[in-house]
C-alpha positions in Angstrom: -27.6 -17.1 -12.0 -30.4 -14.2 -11.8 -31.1 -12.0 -14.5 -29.4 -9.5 -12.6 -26.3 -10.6 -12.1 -23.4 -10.4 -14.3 -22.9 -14.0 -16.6 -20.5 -16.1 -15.5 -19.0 -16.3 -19.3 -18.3 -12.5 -19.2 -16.6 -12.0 -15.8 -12.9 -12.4 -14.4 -12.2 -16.3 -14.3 -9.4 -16.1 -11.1 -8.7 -19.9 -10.3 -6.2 -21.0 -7.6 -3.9 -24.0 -8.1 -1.4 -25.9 -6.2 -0.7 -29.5 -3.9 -2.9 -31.0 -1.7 -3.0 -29.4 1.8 -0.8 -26.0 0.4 -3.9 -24.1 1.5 -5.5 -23.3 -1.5 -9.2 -23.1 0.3 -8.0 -21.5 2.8 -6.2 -18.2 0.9 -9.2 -18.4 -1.3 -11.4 -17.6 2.0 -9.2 -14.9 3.1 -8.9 -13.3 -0.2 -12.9 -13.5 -0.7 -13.6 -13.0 2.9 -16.0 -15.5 2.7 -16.0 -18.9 3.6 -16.6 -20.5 0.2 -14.3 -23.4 0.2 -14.4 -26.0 2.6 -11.4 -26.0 4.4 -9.9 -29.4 6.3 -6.4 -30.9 7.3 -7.3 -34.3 5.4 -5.0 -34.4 2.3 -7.4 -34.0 -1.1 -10.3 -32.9 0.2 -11.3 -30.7 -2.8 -12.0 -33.6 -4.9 -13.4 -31.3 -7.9 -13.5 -28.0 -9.3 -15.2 -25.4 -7.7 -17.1 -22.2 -9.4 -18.8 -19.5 -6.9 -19.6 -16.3 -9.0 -18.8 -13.2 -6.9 -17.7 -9.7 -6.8 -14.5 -9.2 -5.5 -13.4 -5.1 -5.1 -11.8 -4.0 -6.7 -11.8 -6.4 -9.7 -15.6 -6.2 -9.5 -17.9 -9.6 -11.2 -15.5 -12.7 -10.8 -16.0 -16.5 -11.1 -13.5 -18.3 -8.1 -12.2 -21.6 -8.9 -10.8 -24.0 -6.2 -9.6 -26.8 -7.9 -8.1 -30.6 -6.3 -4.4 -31.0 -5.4 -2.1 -31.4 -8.6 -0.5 -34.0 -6.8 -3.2 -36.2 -6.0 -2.3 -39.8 -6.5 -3.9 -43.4 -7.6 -6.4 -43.8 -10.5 -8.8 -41.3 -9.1 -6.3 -39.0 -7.8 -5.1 -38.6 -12.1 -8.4 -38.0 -12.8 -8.8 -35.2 -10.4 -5.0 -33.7 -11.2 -6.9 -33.6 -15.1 -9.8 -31.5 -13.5 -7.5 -29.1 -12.4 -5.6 -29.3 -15.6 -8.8 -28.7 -17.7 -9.7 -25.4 -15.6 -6.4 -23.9 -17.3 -8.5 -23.1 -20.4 -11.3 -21.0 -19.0 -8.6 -19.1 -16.8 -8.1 -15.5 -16.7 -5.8 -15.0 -13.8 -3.8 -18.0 -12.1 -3.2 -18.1 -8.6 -0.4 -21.2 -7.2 -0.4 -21.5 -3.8 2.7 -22.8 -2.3 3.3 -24.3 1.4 6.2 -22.1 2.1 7.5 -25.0 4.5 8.2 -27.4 1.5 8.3 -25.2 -1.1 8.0 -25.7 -5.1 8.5 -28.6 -6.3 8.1 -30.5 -9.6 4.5 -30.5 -9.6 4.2 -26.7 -9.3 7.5 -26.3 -11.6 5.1 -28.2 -14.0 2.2 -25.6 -13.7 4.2 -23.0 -14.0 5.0 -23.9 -17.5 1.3 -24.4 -18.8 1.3 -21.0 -17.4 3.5 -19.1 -19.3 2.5 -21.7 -22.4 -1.1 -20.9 -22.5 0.0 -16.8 -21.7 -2.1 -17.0 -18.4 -0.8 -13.9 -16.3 -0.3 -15.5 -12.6 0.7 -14.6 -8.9 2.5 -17.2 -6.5 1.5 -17.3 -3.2 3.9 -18.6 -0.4 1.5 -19.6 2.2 1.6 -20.8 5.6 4.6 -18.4 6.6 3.2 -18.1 10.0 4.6 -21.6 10.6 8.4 -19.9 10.0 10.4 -18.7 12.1 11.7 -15.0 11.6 15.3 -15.9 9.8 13.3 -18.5 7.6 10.5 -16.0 6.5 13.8 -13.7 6.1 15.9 -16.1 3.7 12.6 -16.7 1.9 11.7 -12.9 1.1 15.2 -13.0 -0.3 14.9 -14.7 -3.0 11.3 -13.9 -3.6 10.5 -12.7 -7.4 8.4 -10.4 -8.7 5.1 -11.3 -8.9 4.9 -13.7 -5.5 4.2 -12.8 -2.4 4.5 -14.0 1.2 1.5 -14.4 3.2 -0.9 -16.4 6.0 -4.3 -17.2 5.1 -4.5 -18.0 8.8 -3.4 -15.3 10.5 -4.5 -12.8 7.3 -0.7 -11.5 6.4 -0.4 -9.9 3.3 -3.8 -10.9 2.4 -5.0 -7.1 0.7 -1.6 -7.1 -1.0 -2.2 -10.6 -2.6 -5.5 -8.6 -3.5 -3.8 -6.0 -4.7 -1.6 -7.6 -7.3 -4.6 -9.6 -8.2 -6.7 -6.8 -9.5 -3.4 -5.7 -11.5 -3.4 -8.8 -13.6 -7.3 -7.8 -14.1 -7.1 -8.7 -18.3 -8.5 -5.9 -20.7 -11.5 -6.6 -22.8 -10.3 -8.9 -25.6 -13.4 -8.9 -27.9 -12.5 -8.0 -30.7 -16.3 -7.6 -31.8 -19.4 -6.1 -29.5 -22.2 -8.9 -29.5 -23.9 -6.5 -31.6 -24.0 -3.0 -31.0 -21.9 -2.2 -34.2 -24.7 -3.4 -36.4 -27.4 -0.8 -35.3 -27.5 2.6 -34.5 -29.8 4.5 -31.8 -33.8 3.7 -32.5 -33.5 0.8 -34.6 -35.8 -1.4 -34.3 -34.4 -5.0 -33.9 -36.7 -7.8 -34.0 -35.5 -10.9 -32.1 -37.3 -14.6 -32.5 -37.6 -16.7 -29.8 -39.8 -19.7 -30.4 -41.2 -20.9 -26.7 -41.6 -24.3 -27.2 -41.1 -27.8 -24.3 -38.0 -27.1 -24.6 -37.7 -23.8 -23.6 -36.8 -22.6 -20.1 -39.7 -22.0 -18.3 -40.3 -18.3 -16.9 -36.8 -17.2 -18.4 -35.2 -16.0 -21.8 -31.7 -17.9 -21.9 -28.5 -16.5 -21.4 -28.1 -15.6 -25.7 -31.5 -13.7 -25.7 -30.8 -11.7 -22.4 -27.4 -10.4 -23.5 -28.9 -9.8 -27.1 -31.0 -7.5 -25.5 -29.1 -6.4 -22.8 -26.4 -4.8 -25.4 -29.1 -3.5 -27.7 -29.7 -1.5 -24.8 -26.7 0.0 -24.4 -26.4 1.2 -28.2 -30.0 2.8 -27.5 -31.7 0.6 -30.1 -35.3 -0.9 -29.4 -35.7 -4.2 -29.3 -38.7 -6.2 -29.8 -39.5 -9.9 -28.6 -41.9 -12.2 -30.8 -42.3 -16.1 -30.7 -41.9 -17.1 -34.7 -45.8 -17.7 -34.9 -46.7 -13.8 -34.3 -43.2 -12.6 -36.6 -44.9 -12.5 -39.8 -48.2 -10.6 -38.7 -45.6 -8.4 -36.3 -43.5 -7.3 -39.8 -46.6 -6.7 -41.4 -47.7 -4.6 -38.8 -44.6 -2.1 -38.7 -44.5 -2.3 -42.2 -47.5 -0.9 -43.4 -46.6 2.2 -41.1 -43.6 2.8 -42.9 -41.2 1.4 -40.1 -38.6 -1.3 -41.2 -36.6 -2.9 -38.9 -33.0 -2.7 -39.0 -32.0 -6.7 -38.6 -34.3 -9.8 -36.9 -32.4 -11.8 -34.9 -33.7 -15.6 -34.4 -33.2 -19.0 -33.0 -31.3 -21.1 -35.4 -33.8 -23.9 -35.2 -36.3 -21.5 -36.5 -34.1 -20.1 -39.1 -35.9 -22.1 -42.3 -39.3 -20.5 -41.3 -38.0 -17.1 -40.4 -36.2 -16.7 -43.6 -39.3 -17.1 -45.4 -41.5 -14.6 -43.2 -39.1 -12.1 -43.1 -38.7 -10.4 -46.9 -35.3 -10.1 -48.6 -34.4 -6.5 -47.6 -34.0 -6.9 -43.6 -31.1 -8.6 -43.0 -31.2 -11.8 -40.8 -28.8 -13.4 -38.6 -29.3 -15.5 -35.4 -28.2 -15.4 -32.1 -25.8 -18.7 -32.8 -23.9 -16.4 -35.4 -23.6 -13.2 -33.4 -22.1 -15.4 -30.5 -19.5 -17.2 -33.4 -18.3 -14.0 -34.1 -18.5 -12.3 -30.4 -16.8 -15.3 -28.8 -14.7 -17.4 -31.4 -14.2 -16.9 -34.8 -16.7 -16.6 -37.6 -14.2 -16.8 -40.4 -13.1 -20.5 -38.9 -16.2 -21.8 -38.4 -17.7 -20.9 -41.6 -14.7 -22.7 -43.2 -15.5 -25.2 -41.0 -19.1 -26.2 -42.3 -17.7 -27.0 -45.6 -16.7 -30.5 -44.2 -20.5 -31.4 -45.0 -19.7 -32.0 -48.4 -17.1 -34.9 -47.9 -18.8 -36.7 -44.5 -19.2 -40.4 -45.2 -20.7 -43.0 -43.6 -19.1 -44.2 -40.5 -16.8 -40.6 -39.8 -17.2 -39.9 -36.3 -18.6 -35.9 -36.0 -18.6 -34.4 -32.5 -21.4 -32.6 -31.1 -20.6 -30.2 -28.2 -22.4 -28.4 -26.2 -20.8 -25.5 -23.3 -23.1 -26.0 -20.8 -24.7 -29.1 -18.7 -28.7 -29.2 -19.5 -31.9 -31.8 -18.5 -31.8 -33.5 -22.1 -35.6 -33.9 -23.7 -37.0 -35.7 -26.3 -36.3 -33.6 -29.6 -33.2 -32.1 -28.0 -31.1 -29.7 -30.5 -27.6 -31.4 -29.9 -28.6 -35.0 -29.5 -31.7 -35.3 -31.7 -32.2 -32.0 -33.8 -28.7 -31.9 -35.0 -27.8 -35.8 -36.1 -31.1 -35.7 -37.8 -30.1 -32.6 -39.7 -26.9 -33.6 -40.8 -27.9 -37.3 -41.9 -30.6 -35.3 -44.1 -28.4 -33.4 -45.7 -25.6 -35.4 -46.9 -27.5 -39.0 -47.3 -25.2 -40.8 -44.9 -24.9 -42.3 -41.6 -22.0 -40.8 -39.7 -21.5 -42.0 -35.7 -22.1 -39.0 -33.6 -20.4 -38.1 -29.8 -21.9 -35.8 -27.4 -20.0 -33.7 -24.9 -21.1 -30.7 -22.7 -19.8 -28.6 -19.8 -16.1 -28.5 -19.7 -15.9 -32.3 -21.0 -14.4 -30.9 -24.0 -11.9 -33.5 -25.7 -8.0 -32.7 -25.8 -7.4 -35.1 -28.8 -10.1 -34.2 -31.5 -7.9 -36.2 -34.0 -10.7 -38.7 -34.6 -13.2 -36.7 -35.8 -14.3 -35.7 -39.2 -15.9 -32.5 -37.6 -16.7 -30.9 -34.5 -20.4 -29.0 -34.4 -20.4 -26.8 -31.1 -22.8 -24.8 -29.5 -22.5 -20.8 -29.3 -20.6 -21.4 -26.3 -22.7 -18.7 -24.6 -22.0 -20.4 -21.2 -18.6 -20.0 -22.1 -15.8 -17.6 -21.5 -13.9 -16.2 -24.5 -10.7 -17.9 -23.6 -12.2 -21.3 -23.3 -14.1 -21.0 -26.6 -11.2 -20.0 -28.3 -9.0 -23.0 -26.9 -11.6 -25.6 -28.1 -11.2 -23.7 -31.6 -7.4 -24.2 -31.5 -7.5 -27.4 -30.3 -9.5 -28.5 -33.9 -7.1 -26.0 -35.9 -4.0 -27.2 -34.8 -5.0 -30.9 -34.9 -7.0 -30.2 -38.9 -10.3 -30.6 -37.4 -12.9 -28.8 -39.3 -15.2 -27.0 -36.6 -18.3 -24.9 -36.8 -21.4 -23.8 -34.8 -25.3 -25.1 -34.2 -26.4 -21.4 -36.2 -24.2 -21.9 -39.2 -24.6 -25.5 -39.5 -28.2 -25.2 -39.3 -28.5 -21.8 -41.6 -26.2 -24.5 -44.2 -28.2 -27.7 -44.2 -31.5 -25.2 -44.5 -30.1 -23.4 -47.4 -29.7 -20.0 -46.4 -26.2 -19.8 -44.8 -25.6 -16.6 -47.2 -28.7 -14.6 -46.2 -28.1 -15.5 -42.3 -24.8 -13.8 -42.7 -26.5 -10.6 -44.1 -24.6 -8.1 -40.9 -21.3 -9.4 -42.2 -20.9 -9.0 -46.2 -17.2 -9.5 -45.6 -17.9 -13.4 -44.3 -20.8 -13.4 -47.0 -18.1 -13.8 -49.9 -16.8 -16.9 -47.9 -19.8 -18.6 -48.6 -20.3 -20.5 -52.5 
């Protein structure tokens, strides 16, 4: 993604489902115009799920999913049916495409369940009705619902009304919280950390810093970029002309170093914590960080991360973290690892789950992996407020929010 383009975490996630061979690549090319899935008569050829980050008028930014036939058989056949399965929780609008010469059947029965079950607003597309003759397409608009429609992918039928009722289902913003323009006012100063260290992307801010800044924009605020080495001399700078910043924003793995630079009347928070609050829920994961206190040796704590990344020596979720947590309660717990969408179903196991800001993330998706530890009792919290814990200044971190503040002993 360019620094230009619209995330992938904050546009329209529209993902098309149905069997093998219903034409799912196919209506996905004529709805896009574009030929962005690979289209074939062998059975199963989209083996896994497919992103491509587009705009598509009128809905504007979208991410398309194509995902593998729901009734894909044998070993590897289940594991691909799960793919397409797992895509339900980052999906915004649902789109099952049916071969209208077999019609539904128990597999798309099935899906439309975890549709209505997981509140996903859908269309159902009867494809392939150029392959009927005129008294079949008849009977079949008959007994055609609201919210399906005929069409061709081949032949293009119906294609801009399938678009049509598409961008109708278009959700509404369900923040329920800006990312941070409630926090300042026009010309504040916000001062953001960004240590640029190995592991840091070269020539790039990532995706947290660049929306940080992108929304402190919007508000009319100014922001200002330091690496933690020049903060201190920076604040001392605009101090001694009278100007105080409104809040410093920083890295969680600098957080013990910032706190000290930065003097007791700016409030601090981090990116990590401005994301738990933008895309999950701050008030859960700050409960969630509690479950420090009772880890033994041998509990299982799962560390997961939203997005697939080169792993390096000194690594915040494989190295940084463990190390962290084994410091600060004195035992030896077993750690997992997960990232991308290999998010567990059955979290049961584990004492706690510690999960990235899930910046890569759409809201939907973040908030699924929260339920999925609530409903099972599964304490979960993020990399900012763990780290802002373990470093003793979980409190001052949470300086924006004096609400969440009294959560905190």
């Amino acid at each position: 993604m360019g620094m230009n383009q619209t995330p992938a975490s904050e546009r329209v996630h529209i993902s098309f489902f149905g069997k093998r061979n219903a034409g799912k690549s196919s209506v996905i090319n004529a709805v896009t115009g574009q030929d962005l899935a690979i289209v074939s008569s062998v059975m199963g050829t989209t083996t896994d799920p497919v992103y491509k980050s587009m705009e598509l008028l009128p809905l504007g930014p979208v991410v398309v999913i194509d995902t593998p036939g729901i009734d894909d058989e044998g070993e590897l056949g289940a594991l691909r049916v799960r793919k397409s399965y797992q895509v339900l929780n980052k999906t915004d609008i649902a789109i099952l495409v049916v071969d209208s010469t077999t019609g539904k059947g128990e597999e798309e029965f099935a899906l439309l369940h975890k549709f209505h079950e997981k509140h996903i607003p859908y269309l159902v597309v009867y494809n392939k009705i150029d392959l009927l003759s005129v008294e079949e397409i008849k009977n079949l608009a008959m007994s055609v619902r609201a919210g399906e429609v005929l069409a061709s992918a081949a032949d293009g039928m119906n294609i801009q009304e399938l678009k049509e009722k598409i961008a109708t289902l278009k959700p509404e913003d369900t923040h329920q919280y800006p990312l941070i323009q409630d926090l300042i006012e026009p010309l504040d100063l916000v001062i953001l950390v960004v240590p640029i260290d190995k592991a840091a992307p070269k020539g790039r801010l990532i995706l947290p810093q660049q929306q940080t800044i992108r929304d402190i924009l919007e508000r009319g605020a100014l922001s200002l970029v330091v690496r933690d080495a020049e903060l201190k001399s920076t604040l001392n700078h605009f101090l001694a002309q009278g100007v105080c910043p409104k809040l410093v924003v920083t890295d969680s793995q600098a957080f013990a170093r910032v706190s000290k630079d930065v003097p007791e009347n700016i409030t601090l928070t981090s990116f990590s914590i401005l994301f738990s609050r933008y895309k999950g829920e701050l008030e859960t994961q700050l409960k969630g960080v509690a479950a420090l206190s009772s880890i033994e040796d041998g509990d299982r704590i799962l560390i997961a991360e939203g997005c697939t990344h080169h792993r390096q020596c000194g690594d915040i979720g494989t190295c940084k973290m463990p190390e962290w947590i084994r410091n600060y309660t004195g035992k030896k717990p077993v750690f997992e690892f997960t990232s991308g969408t290999e998010f567990p179903d059955d979290v049961s196991s584990y004492k706690m789950v510690v999960h990235c800001g899930g910046c890569m993330l759409n809201e939907r998706e973040m908030k699924y992996r929260i339920a999925c530890c609530q409903d099972q009792g599964v304490p979960i919290t993020n990399y900012g407020i763990l780290i802002a814990q373990v470093t003793g200044i979980l409190k001052r971190s949470l300086g924006p929010f004096p609400e969440m503040q009294e959560l905190v002993p």
